[in-house]
N, C-alpha and C positions, 0 to 999 in steps of 0.2 A: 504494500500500500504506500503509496507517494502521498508527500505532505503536500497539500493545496496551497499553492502559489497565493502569498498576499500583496494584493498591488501596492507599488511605493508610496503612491502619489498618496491611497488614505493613512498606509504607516508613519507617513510623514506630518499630515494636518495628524494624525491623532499626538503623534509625540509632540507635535507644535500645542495644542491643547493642554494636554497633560502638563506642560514647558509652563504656559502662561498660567492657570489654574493655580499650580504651586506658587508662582511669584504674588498670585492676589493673595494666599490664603498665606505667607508668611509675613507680606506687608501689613495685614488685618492683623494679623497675631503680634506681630512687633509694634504697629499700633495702639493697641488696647493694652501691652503691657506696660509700653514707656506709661502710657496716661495713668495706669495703674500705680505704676509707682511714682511718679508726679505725686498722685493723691497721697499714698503712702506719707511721701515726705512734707505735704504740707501740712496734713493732721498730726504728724508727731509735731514738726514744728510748732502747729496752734497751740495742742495742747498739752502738750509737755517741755515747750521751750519759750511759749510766749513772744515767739518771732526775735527772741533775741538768743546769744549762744551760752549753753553752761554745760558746766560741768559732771551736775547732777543729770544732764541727758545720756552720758554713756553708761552708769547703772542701767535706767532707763531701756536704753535699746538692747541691752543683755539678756537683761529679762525677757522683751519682746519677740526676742530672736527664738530664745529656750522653745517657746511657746510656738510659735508661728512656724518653725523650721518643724518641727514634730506635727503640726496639722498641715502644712503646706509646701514642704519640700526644703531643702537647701538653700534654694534661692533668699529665700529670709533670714538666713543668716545675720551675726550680728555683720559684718565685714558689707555684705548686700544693701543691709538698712543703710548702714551710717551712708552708704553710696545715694540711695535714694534721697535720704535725707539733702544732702549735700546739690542734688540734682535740680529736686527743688527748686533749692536759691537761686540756680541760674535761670528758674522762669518765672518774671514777674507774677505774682500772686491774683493780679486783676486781667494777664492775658489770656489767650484760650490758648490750651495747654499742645491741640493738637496741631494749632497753627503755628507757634512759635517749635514743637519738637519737627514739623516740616522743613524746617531753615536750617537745621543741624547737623544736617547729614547722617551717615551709618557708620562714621567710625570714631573712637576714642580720640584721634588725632584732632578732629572738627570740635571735639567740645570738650572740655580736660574731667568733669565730671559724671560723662554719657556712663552709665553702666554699664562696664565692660561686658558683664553675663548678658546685657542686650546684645551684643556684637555676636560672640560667640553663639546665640540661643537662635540667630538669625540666621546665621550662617550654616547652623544645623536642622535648620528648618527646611531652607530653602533646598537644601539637598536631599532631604526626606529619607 
């Protein structure tokens, strides 16, 4: 029994699909997380820094980490928070978080507090 010949031409629109698909569904995903932790960084800063910086926030985010890493993975580590936290500050508190993280670019180098586990977690996305 011979295998049935598959024409290029739809092998090709399918992997071109398949191609695009992936890049919407990890730009969505890299989307909703930077905003994610945006938000992250600004509620701890609300409420546990007062928009200003102390010292009593790194207990604080130890704690947080204990907790959050055990229901929600690694990523919430304390070493992740203090990132988010710090992310934060670089986007004004009254601008829309998904417009100003669109001027940033995708990599560490574009913005000195981007989280790196964004870069990485993208980069593993998009290869699936």
């Amino acid at each position: 029994m011979t295998k049935p010949t598959v024409p290029k031409r739809l092998l090709d629109d399918l992997r071109r699909l398949i191609a695009e698909e992936r890049q919407g569904v990890a730009s969505t995903i890299n989307s909703e997380l930077i905003t994610l932790y945006w938000k992250i960084g600004l509620s701890f800063n609300q409420d546990c820094l007062g928009e200003r910086r102390g010292g009593h926030g790194k207990s604080i985010v130890y704690a947080l980490s204990g907790q959050l890493a055990v229901e929600s993975g690694s990523g919430f580590a304390a070493r992740s928070l203090r990132r988010m936290i710090h992310f934060r500050r670089g986007i004004p508190k009254g601008s829309n978080c998904r417009d100003s993280v669109a001027t940033i670019g995708t990599g560490s180098r574009d913005y000195p507090s981007y989280p790196l586990e964004l870069v990485r977690r993208k980069r593993r996305i998009a290869g699936f």
